[in-house]
N, C-alpha and C positions, 0 to 999 in steps of 0.2 A: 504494500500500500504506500503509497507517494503520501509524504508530509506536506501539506499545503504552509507554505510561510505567511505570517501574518505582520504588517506596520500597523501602530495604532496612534493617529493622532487624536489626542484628548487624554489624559493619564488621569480619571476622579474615578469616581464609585464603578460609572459606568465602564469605563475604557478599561481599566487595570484593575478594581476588585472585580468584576463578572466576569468580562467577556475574554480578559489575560489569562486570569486566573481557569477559568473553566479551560480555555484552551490548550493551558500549560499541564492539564490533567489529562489529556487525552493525548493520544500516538497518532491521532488525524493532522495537527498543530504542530505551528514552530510560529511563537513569537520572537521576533528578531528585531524588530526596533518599537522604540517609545518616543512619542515626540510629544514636550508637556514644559509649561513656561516654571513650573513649581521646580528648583531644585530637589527638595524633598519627595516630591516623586518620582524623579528620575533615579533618584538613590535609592527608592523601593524598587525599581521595577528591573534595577540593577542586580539588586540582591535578589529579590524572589524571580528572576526569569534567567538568571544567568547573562542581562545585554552588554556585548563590549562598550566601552564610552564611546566609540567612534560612531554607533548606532542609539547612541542617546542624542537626540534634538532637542533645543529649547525656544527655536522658533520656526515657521512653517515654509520660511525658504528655504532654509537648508533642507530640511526635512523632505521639499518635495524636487530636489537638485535633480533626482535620478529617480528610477523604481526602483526598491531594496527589497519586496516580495509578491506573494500571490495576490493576497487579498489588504487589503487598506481598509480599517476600522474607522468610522469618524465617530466620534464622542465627545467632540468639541461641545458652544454652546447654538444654541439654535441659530442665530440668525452667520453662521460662520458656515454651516452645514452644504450650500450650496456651492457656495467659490472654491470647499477644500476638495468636495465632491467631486467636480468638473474638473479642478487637476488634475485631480488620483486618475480619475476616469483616462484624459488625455497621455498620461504617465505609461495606461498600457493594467493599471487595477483593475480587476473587480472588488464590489465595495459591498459592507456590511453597515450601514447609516443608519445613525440615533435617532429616533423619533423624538419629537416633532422632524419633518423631513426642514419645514422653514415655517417662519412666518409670515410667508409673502405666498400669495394664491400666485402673481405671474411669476414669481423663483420657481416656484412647483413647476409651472408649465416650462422655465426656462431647462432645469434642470432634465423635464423627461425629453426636452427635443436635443439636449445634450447626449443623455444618455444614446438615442439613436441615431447620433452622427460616431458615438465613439464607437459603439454595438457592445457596450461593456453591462454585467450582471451589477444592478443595486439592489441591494434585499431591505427592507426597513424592519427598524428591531420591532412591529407590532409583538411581543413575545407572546401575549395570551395568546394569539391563532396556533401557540406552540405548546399550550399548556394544557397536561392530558384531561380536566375539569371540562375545559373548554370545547377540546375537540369530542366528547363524549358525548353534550350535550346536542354537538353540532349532528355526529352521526343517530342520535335518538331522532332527532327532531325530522332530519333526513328520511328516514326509513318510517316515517309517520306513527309513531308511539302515540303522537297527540293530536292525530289528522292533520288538519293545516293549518300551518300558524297564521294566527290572527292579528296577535299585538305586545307587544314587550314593554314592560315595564322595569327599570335597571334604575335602581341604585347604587352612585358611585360615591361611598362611605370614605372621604376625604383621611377622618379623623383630628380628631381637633390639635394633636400638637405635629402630626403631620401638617397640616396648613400654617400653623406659626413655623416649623421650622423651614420651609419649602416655599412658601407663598405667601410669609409675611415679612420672614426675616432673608429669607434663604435666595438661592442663583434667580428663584423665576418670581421673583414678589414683585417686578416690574414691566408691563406691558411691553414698554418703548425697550427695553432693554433685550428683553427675552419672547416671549411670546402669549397671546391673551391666555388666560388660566383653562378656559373651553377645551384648547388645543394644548396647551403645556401638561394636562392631566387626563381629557379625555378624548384624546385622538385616538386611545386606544381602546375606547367605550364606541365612539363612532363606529370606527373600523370593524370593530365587533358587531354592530347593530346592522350595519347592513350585510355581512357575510352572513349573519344568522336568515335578515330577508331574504337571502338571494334576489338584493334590485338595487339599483342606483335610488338615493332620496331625492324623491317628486320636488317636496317643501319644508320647511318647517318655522316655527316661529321660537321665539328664547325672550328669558327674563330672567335676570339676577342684578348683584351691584355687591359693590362693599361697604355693607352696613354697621360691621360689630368692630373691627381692626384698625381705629383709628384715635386721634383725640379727645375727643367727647367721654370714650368709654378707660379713657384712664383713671384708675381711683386714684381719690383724694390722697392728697402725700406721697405721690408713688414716684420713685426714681424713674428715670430716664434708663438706667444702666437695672437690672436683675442684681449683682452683686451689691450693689447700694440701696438695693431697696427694702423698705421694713417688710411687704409684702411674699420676698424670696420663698418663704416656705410655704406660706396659703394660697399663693396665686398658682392656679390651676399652667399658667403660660412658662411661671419662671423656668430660667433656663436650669436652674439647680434641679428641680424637679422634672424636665423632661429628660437633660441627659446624664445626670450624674445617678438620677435615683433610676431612671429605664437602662442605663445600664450595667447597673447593681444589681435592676431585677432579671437581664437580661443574663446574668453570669459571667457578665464582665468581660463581653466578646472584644478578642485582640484585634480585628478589623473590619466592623461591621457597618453598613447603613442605621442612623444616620449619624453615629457618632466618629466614623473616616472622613466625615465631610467637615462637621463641627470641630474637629482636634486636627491639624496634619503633622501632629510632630510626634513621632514614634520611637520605642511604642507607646501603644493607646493605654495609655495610664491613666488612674485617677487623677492623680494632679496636674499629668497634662492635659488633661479632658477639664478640669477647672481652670483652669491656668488661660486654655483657648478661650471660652466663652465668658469667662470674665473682663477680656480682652478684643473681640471681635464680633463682629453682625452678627450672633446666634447668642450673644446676652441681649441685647437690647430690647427694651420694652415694648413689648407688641404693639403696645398703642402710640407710640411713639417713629415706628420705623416709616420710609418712604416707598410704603406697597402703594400701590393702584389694581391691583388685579383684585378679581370678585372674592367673597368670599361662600358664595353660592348662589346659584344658577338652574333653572329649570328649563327644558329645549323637551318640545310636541313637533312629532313631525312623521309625514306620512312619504312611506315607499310606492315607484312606480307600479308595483306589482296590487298595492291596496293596501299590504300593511303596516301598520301603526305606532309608536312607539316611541316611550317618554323619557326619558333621562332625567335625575337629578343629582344632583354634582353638590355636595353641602361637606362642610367644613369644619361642621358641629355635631360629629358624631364623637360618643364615646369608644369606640372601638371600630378600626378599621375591615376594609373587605365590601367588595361587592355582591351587590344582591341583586341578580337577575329573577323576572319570571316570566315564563314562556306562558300565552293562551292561546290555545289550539281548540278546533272544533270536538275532540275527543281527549280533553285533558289538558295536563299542565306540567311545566318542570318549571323546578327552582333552584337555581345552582347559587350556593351560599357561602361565599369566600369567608364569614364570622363563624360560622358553624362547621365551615371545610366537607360541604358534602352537598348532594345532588338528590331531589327528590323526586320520584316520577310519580304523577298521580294521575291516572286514569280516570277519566268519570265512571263512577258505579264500581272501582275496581279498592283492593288494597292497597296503600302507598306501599313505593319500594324507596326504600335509602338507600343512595352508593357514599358510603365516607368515602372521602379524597386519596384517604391515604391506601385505600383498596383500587381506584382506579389509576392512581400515580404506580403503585408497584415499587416505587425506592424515594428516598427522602429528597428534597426538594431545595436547589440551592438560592432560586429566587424566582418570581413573579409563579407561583404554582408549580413550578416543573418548568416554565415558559425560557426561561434562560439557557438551561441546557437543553431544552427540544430545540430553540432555533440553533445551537450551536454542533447540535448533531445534525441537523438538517440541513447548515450551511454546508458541508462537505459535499452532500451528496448533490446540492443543486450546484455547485461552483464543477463540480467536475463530472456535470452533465449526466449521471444518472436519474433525478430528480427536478421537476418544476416547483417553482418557489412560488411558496403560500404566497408572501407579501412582498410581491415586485413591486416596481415604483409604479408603474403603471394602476395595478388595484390598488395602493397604498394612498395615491391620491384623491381617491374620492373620500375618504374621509378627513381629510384634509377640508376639503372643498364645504362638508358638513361643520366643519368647525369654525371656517371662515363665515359662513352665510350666518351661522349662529349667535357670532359676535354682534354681524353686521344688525343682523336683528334685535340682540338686547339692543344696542346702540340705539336704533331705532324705538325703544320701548315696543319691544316685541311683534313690531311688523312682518307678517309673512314674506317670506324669501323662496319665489321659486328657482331652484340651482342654477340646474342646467340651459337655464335663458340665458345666463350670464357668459355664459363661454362664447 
């Protein structure tokens, strides 16, 4: 079996804890360079991949001088995704690209008329369409378990210090900067909704804002800074409380999401894990930071085929995980990322339960099983035995669902028909 070599530009959670890391476990892989502005992770990715210095980069010219391997990783930040893309592309790559693909509906379309002047493979990381939950439901739903689906109702269970850490304090807590929160969280909720339709979306209309995350709702007395504040131990947001005590409760993982993002100085100690957020954007007071993205959002929107389905994207759960439900003319399924299991319910019939961990088969290193399904599956599509789930091609339409939906709240929830727009 031929090693496929892999570059990665981007070295964070994504680029070097997932997609390195899983790669560097498998006999399919050779990661061989890292291209990342952070010293500090170049020195990780040093030590855990084995890379000479000479295939360490610390900015994207050098980095794209020449081709150094098969496949080129992007895991940059969003709106960088397109220009690094279309080099790789040019360079003679195939590409395995971050989702969000961009924040620009004409990047999207520049990038896919790129792709077919280079004729090169871009897979987008959708990873649920890779995650064994996911595809289960997708083969029930298939083979008519619940006659024909009618309408979907998806809950996208933010969790509440997931969105302080990610979306108030965090890389995407700014529109202008990164991309609307619709698309920076659920592009991969779109993408999912209509792979389940089997359609392109007709229309839809959207509403949300950010209502709780800001000034107004600071309490009285309350520091600017979490470490200066009297509040540090009672307030549900302090930074002590999300990452010192989640990961205490957590067993005190040596490099885990999201406290590899929170800490970069290694290793991931307590006092350096204090030491960061006493010191950097993940202490600061929630109500005090400069987010503009929603804090929850609701999108109604109906598939060319008829079917239906609602999305709600909120902020203010206690405990994370999506909750899908399927309604079919003969039934229902519910696939329950908080509960970790899948419900088939017949009408007139006994429910069946599939826990997660009976349909996964082996333990789970990130988004469900989704991380290493797409990382087993990129092998087989790059060296043509397999067609990819999430080419750029299908990846774009939900793309195109999360722009229309913005464009809609913007609008206070005006109906957006898509595809007129093209």
């Amino acid at each position: 079996m031929k090693r496929l070599t892999v570059a990665i530009i981007g070295g964070g959670s994504r680029g070097i804890d997932a997609y390195a890391t899983l790669m560097s476990q498998s006999d399919k892989y050779k990661v061989v360079s890292i291209c990342d502005y952070r010293d500090v992770r170049l020195a990780l990715a040093k030590k855990e991949f084995n890379i000479p210095n000479h295939l360490l980069f610390k900015n994207e010219k050098d980095f794209f001088k020449k081709k150094l391997a098969d496949i080129c990783v992007i895991a940059t930040q969003d709106q960088d995704h397109v220009r690094h893309a279309i080099k790789a592309m040019s360079l003679g790559y195939d590409i395995l690209l971050e989702k969000p693909i961009t924040p620009s509906k004409k990047e999207c379309l520049r990038l896919l008329d790129a792709q077919k002047k280079y004729k090169k493979k871009v897979i987008v990381c959708h990873v649920l369409r890779y995650a064994p939950a996911y595809l289960e439901v997708a083969k029930l739903i298939d083979k008519g378990t619940i006659g024909q689906l009618m309408d979907i109702d998806a809950l996208e269970q933010v969790h509440y210090w997931h969105q302080a850490h990610s979306f108030v304090r965090g890389n995407w807590h700014s529109s202008k900067e990164t991309s609307p929160m619709i698309l920076a969280k659920c592009c991969h909720d779109m993408d999912l909704l209509q792979y389940y339709a089997k359609s392109r979306c007709k229309c839809l209309s959207s509403m949300g804002s950010l209502d709780f995350f800001n000034k107004k709702h600071q309490p009285k007395g309350a520091s600017n800074r979490c470490a200066t504040c009297k509040y540090i131990d009672s307030c549900a947001y302090s930074a002590k409380n999300i990452y010192l005590k989640l990961w205490k409760e957590k067993g005190s993982p040596k490099n885990a999401w999201p406290f590899n993002v929170t800490c970069t100085t290694y290793p991931l100690t307590e006092k350096n894990l204090k030491k960061a957020y006493e010191n950097n954007e993940y202490g600061q007071c929630v109500f005090t930071c400069k987010n503009d993205v929603v804090d929850h959002q609701q999108t109604i929107m109906t598939f060319e085929n008829g079917v239906t389905a609602n999305l709600c994207m909120t902020g203010f759960t206690g405990k994370g995980g999506r909750i899908y439900k399927f309604h079919g003319t003969y039934g229902e399924i519910d696939l329950n990322e908080e509960r970790q299991e899948v419900v088939i319910k017949r009408f007139g019939e006994k429910e069946i339960v599939e826990p997660f961990a009976k349909i996964m088969k082996k333990c789970s290193f990130g988004h469900g099983g989704g991380d290493e399904g797409l990382v087993d599956a990129l092998y087989n599509i790059i060296t043509n035995k397999n067609d990819a789930a999430t080419t750029l091609a299908s990846s774009i339409e939900s793309h195109l669902m999360c722009f229309a939906a913005e464009e809609s709240r913007l609008k206070n929830g005006q109906m957006i028909f898509l595809h007129k727009q093209l």
